[in-house]
C-alpha positions as CSV (number, residue, x, y, z in Angstrom):
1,X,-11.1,16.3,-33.0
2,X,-9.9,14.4,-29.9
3,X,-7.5,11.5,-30.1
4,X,-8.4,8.4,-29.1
5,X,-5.2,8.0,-27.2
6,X,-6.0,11.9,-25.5
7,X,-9.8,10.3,-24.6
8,X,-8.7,7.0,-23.2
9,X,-6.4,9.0,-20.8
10,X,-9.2,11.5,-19.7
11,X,-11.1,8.2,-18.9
12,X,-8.3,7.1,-17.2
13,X,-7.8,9.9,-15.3
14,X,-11.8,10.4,-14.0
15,X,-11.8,7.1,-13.4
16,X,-8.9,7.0,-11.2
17,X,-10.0,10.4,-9.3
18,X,-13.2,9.2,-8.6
19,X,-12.9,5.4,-8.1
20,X,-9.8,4.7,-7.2
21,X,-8.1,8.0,-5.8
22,X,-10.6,8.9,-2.7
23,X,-10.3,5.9,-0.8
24,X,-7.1,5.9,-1.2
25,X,-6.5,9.5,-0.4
26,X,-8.6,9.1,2.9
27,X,-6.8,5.7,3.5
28,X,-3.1,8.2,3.4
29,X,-4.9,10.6,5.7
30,X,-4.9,7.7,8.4
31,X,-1.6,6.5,7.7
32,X,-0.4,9.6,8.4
33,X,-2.6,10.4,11.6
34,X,-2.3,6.9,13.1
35,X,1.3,5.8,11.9
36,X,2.8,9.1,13.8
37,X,6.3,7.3,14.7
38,X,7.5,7.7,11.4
39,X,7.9,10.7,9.3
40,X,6.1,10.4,5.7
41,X,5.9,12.3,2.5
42,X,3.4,11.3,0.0
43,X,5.0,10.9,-3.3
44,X,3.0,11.4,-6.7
45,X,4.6,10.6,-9.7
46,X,2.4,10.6,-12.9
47,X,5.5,9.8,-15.0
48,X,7.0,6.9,-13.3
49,X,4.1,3.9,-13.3
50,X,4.4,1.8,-10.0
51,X,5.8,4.4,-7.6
52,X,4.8,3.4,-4.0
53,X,2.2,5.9,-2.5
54,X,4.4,7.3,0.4
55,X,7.8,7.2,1.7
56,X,8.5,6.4,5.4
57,X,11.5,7.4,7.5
58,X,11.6,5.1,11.3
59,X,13.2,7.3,14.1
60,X,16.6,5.7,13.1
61,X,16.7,7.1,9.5
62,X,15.6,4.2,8.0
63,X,13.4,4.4,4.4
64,X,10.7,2.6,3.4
65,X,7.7,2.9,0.8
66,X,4.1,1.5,1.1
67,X,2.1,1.2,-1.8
68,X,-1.4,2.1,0.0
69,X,-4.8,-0.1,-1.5
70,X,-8.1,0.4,-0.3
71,X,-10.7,-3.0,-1.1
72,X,-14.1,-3.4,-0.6
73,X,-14.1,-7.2,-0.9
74,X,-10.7,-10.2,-1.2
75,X,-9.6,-8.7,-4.2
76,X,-6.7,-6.2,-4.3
77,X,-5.7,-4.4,-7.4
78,X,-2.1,-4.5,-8.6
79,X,-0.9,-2.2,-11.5
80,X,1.9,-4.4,-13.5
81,X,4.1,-1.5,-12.6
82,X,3.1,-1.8,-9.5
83,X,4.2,-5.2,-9.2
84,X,7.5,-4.5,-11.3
85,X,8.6,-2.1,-8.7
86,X,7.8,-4.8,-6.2
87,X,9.4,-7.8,-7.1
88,X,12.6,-5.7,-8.3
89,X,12.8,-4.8,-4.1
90,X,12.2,-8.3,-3.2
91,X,15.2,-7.4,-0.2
92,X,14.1,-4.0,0.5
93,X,11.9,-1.9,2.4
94,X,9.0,-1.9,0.4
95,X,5.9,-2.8,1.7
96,X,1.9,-3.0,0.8
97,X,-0.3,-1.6,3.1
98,X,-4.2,-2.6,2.4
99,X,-7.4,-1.5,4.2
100,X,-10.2,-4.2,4.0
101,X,-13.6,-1.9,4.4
102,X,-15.8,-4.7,5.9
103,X,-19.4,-4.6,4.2
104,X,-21.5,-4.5,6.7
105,X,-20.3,-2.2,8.8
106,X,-17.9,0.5,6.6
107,X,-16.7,2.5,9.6
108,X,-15.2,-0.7,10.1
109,X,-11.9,-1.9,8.6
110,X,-8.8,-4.5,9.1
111,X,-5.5,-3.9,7.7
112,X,-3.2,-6.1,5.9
113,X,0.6,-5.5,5.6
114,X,2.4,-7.4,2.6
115,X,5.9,-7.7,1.2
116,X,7.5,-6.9,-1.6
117,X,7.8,-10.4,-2.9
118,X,4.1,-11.1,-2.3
119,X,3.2,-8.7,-4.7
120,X,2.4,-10.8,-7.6
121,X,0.6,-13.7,-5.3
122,X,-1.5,-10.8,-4.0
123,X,-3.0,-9.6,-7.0
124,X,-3.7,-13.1,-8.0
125,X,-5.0,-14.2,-4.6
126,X,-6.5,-11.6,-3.0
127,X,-6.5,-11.5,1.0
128,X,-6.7,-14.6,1.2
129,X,-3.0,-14.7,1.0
130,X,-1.1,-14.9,4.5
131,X,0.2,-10.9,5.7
132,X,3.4,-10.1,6.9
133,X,0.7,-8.6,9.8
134,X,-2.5,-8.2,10.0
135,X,-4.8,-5.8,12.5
136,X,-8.5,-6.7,12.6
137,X,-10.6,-3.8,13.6
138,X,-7.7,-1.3,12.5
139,X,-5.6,-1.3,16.5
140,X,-3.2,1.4,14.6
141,X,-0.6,1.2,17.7
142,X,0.2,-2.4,17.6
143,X,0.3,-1.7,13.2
144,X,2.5,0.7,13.9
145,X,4.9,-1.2,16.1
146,X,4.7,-4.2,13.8
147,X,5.9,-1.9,10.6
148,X,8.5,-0.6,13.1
149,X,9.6,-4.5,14.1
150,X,9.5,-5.6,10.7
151,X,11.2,-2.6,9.0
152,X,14.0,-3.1,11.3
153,X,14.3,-6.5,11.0
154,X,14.2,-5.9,7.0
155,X,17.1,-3.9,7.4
156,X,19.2,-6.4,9.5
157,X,19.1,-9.2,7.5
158,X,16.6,-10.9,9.6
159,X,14.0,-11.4,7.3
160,X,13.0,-15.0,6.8
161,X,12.5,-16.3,3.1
């Protein structure tokens, strides 16, 4: 006889590979084609809830995570571990990375980039809350030199509260 904890994790777990886990995973793939100044390993950690998806190093040696979302419409879904990790690395580099698939046209995509201390208000408010950066029609060289800026700039104390 199966648990009922042992059945609401196999849920889980289909769920999450087939909703949630392919857009995501295909979202990485472009990170990682696109974003081609910094070196990244993909971290998976089914122990620790709220991990960020990847780990960033600039050319300087500087890390950073991104928690990677995919959304199909305003709304952007935030684990509460997710938004733990966040708001404890209010002052680091830790950053939220969302790709907006536009409805009518889903070859078609803007990206958002958020902070660490946005984490809460984005889960509440969706995109409509202001990015750190924003790229309409995905231009992956200027996101990629706004991450570098800003990661720098996270780093040096420059970042304005």
């Amino acid at each position: 006889m199966i648990s009922l904890i042992y059945a609401t994790n196999i849920v889980y777990f289909v769920y999450n590979v087939f909703t949630v886990a392919q857009p995501e995973k295909l979202f990485w793939q472009q990170v990682r084609k696109n974003l081609t100044a910094f070196s990244w390993i993909r971290l998976e950690s089914r122990v620790n809830h709220g991990i960020p998806d990847v780990l960033g190093t600039t050319e300087e040696g500087i890390y950073f995570t991104v928690e990677l979302k995919v959304s199909k419409s305003n709304k952007v879904h935030m684990s509460s571990h997710q938004i733990a990790y966040h708001e404890t690395r209010k002052k680091s580099c830790a950053f939220i990375l969302v790709k907006r698939v536009l409805k009518d046209s889903p070859r078609k995509y803007d990206i958002y980039l958020y902070a660490p201390e946005q984490a809460r208000q984005l889960a509440v408010l969706g995109l409509s809350l202001t990015p750190l950066y924003r790229s309409s029609s995905a231009h992956w060289p200027l996101v990629q030199e706004q991450l570098a800026l800003i990661v720098r700039q996270r780093t040096k104390g420059q970042w304005a509260e």
